[in-house]
C-alpha positions in Angstrom: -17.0 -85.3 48.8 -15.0 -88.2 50.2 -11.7 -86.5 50.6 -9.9 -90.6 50.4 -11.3 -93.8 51.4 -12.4 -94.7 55.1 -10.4 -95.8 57.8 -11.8 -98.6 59.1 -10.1 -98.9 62.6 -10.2 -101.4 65.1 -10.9 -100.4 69.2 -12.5 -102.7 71.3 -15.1 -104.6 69.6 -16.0 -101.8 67.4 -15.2 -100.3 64.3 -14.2 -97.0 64.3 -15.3 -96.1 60.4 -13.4 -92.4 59.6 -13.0 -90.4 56.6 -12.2 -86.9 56.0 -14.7 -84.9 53.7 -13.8 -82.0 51.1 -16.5 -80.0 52.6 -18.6 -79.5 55.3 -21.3 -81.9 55.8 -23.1 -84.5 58.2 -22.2 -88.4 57.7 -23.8 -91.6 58.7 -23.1 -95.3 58.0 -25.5 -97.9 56.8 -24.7 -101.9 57.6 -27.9 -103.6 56.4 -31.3 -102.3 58.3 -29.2 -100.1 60.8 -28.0 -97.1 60.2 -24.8 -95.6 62.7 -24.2 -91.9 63.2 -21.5 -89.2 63.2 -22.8 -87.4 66.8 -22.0 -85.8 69.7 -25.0 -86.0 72.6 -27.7 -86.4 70.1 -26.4 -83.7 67.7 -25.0 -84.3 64.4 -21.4 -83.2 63.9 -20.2 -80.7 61.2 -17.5 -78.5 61.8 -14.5 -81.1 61.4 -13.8 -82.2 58.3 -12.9 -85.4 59.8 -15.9 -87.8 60.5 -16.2 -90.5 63.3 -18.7 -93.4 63.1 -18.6 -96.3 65.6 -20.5 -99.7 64.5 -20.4 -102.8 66.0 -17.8 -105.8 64.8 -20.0 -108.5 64.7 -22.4 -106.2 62.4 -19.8 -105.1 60.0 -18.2 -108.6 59.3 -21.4 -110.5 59.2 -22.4 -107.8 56.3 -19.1 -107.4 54.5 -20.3 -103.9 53.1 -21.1 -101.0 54.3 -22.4 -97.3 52.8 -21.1 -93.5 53.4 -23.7 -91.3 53.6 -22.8 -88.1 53.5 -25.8 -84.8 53.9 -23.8 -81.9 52.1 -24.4 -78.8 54.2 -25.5 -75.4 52.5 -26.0 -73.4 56.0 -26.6 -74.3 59.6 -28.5 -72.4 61.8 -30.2 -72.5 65.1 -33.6 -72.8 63.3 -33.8 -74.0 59.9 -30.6 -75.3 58.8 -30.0 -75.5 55.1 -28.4 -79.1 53.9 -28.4 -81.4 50.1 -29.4 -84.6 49.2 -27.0 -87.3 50.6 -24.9 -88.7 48.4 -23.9 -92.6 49.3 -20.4 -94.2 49.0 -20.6 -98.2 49.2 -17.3 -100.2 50.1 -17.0 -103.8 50.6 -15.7 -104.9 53.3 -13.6 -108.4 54.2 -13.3 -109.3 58.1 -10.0 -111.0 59.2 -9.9 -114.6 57.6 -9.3 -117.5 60.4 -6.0 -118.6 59.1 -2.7 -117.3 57.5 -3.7 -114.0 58.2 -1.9 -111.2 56.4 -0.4 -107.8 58.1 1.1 -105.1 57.0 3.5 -102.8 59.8 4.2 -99.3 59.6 6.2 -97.0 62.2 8.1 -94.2 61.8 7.5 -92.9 58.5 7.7 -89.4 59.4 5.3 -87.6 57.2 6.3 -90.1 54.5 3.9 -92.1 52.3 4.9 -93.4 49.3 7.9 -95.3 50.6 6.3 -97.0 53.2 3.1 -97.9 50.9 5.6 -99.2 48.4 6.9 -101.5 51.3 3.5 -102.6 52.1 3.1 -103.3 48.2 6.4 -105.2 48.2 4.8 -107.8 50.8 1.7 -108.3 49.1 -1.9 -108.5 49.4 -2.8 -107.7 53.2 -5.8 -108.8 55.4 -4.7 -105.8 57.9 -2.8 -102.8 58.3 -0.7 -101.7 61.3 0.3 -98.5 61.9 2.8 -97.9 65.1 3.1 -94.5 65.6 5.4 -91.2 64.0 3.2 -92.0 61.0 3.4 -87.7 60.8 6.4 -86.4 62.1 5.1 -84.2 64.6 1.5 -82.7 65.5 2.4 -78.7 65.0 -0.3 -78.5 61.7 -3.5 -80.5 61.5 -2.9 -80.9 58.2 -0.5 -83.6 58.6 -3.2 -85.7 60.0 -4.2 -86.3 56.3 -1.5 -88.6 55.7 -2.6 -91.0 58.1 -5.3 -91.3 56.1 -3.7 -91.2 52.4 -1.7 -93.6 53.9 -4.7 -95.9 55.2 -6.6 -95.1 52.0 -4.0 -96.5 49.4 -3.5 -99.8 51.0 -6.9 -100.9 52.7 -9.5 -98.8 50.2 -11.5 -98.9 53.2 -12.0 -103.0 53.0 -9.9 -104.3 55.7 -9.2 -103.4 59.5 -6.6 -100.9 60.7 -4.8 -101.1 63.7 -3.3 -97.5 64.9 -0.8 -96.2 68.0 0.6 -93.2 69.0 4.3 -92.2 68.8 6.5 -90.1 71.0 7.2 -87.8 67.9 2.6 -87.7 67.3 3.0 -85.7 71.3 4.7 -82.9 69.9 3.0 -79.4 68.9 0.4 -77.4 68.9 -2.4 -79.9 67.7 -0.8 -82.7 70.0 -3.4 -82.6 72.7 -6.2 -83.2 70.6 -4.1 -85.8 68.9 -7.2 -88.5 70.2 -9.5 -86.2 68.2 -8.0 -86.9 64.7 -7.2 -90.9 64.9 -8.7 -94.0 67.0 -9.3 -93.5 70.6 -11.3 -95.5 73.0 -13.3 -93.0 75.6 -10.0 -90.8 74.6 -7.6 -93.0 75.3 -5.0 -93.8 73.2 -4.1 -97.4 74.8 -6.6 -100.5 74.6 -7.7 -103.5 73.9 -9.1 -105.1 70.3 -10.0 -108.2 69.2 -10.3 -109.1 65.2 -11.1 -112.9 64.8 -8.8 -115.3 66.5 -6.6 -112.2 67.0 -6.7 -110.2 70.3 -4.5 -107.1 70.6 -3.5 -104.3 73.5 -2.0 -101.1 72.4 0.3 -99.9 75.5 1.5 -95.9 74.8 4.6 -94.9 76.4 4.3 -91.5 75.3 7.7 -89.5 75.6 11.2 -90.8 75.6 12.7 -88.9 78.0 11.8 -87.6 81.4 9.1 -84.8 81.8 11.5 -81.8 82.4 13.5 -82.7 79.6 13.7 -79.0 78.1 12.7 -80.1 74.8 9.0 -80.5 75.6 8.6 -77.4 78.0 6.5 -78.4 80.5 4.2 -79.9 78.1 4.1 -83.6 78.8 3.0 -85.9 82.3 3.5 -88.6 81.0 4.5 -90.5 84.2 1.1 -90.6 85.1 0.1 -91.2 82.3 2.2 -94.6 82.6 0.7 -95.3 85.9 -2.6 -94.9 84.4 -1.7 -98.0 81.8 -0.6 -99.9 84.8 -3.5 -100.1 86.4 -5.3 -100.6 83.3 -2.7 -103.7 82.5 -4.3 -105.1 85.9 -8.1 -104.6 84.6 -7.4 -106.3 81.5 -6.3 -109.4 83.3 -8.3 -109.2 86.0 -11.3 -109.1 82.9 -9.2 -111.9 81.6 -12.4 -114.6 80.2 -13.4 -111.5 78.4 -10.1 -110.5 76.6 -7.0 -112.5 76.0 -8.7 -115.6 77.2 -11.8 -115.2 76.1 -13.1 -118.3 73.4 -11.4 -118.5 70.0 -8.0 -116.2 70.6 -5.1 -117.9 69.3 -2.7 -115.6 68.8 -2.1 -112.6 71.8 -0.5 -109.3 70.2 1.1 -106.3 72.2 1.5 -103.0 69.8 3.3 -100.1 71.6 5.4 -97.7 69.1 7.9 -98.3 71.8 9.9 -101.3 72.6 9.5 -100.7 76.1 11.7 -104.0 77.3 14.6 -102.8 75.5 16.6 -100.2 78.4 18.3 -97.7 75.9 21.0 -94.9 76.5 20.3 -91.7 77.9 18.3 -89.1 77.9 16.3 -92.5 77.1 16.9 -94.9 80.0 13.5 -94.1 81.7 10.8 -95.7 83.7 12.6 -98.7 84.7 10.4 -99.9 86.8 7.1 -99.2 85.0 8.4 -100.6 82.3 9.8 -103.9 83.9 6.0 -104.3 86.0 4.5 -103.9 82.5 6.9 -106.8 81.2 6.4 -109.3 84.2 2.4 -108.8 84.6 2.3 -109.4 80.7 4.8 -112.3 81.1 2.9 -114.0 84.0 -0.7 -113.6 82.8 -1.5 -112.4 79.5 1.2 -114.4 77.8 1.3 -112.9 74.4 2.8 -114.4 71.7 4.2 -111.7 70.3 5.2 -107.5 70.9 5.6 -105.3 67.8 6.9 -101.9 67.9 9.1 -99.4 66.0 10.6 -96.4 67.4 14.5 -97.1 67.2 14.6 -96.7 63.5 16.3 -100.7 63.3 14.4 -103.6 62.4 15.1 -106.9 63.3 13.5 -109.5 66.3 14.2 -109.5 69.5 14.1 -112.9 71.1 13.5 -113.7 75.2 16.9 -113.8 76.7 18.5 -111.8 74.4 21.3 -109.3 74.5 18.2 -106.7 74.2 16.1 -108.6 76.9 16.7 -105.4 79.6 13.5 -105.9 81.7 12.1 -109.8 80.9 10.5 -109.8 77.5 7.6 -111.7 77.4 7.8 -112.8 74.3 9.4 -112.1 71.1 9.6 -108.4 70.1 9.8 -107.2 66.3 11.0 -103.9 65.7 9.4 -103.9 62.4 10.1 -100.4 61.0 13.3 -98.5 60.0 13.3 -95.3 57.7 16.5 -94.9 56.3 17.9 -91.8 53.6 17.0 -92.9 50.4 14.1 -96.1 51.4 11.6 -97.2 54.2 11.6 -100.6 55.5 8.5 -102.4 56.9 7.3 -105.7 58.3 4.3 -108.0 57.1 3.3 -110.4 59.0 1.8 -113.9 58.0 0.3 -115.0 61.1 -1.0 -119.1 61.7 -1.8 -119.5 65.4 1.0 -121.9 66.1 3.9 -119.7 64.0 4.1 -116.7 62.3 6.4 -115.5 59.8 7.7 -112.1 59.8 9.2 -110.2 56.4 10.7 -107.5 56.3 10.5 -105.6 53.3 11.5 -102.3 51.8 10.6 -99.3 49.1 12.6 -100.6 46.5 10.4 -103.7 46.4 13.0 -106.0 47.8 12.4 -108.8 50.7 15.4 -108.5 53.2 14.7 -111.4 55.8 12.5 -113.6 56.9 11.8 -115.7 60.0 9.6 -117.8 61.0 8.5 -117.9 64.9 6.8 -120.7 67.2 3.7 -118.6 68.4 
């Protein structure tokens, strides 16, 4: 029934619980006396075989479990419809530990998955999983969704929290405009806000790479506006400031944008100067985070404030933690303390490259 494990996925301060199913069916999630549903409006959703449940943090990590139900569907009708017994699926479920948290980063694999999970296995154990975008390598089939979740499946099992952004290369095809349909979204956008213990997070998506008219998307993109759009929601956040970054308990402020937006690269990419440099300095003056992770330039390695790849005021330290090479796929974890973190970078072949630690 349970096509792989659930996605448990972090927006906000909910849990977005998804899992796609073998067959059609209806699905709800029970955490202790409540029970959460797969609707739309009051009605139960069916006709994707990709299921959506939203439950409430504080619920899931005070219980530590939670159960699929799934209600197998024979034939639905206007009157009458025809379902099974639901069968249950029960997962345990660990919340994000207070200290030397564990993390896991993936960009940029392209369709791939066992090289990256073998990355991920390289590091070790994990307390969460970050995926940054070009996980598929474009959005023409909506089959290729699947491997965001074969990915998610063989390194969380549906236990731990899952942090997911968009890519450019996720805006491309046919399916790429109901991209928010198949992954984590918040109201249907694909930038915002989390919080998971003493971490709290933003997601910033710059979308494209290149201009608009650039011939190679056809009229297909706006993504200027779409950039505007974050900037004013930048100006929200910090305006709603006692109730995100500095809101009791956050010790450690995260950006996540597939992007490395403060790096200015060569054309067709040198775009959005100054969008880019306003979403640098209001981060920089107010939200102070300690650190930005991204991928999209296929190099890993940290950027550090004042450095040659400083372009528009980094406000912090920026690793690009992903590169996919020929023959093996390089990742990031991430051990993270509140006052330093330790980034290592690891690849398929099970070797650690670097490590560094950073004053966070």
């Amino acid at each position: 029934m349970l096509k792989t494990s659930p996605a448990v996925f972090a927006v906000g301060n909910q849990y977005q619980i998804m899992v796609e199913t073998t067959s059609e069916c209806l699905m709800s999630v029970k955490i202790g006396e409540n029970t959460y549903f797969d609707e739309s409006n009051g009605i139960m959703n069916s006709l994707s075989p990709l299921h959506r449940v939203s439950v409430p943090m504080q619920a899931l990590d005070n219980a530590k479990e939670y159960t699929v139900c799934m209600r197998p569907i024979i034939e639905r009708k206007p009157y009458f419809t025809k379902t099974q017994e639901p069968q249950e699926f029960a997962f345990a479920f660990r919340p994000i530990p207070q200290k030397n948290i564990r993390a896991y980063h993936i960009a940029d694999a392209h369709n791939q998955i066992e090289r990256p999970v073998k990355a991920a296995k390289a590091f070790g154990n994990i307390d969460l999983l970050i995926l940054n975008g070009d996980v598929i390598d474009h959005s023409g089939n909506p089959e290729k969704f699947a491997n965001i979740y074969e990915i998610c499946s063989l390194l969380t099992s549906g236990a731990i929290p899952v942090i997911f952004s968009r890519g450019n290369h996720d805006m491309r095809g046919n399916f790429a405009e109901r991209f928010a349909d198949y992954t984590p979204n918040q109201h249907g956008n694909t930038y915002y806000t989390f919080r998971l213990g003493s971490i709290w997070g933003m997601l910033l998506d710059c979308g494209e790479d290149k201009v608009d008219t650039n011939s190679e998307y056809g009229f297909t993109v706006a993504c200027h506006h779409f950039r505007e759009r974050q900037t004013e929601y930048i100006k929200a956040v910090i305006a709603d400031a006692e109730k995100e970054y500095a809101a009791p308990g956050v010790k450690t402020r995260l950006i996540i944008s597939h992007n490395p937006f403060t790096q200015k690269l060569m054309a067709p990419f040198d775009i959005e100067e100054d969008i880019y440099r306003e979403w640098a300095s209001l981060l920089k003056e107010h939200v102070k985070p300690n650190l930005m992770v991204c991928g999209h330039t296929h190099k890993y390695g940290v950027s550090f404030v004042g450095g040659e790849n400083d372009n528009y005021g980094q406000p912090c330290p920026v690793v690009i933690a992903s590169e996919p090479q020929p023959d093996r796929f390089i990742g990031c974890g991430f051990i993270i303390n509140g006052t330093q973190t330790d980034v290592v970078f690891t690849d398929s072949d099970g070797n650690t490259l670097s490590k560094e630690t950073l004053d966070t």
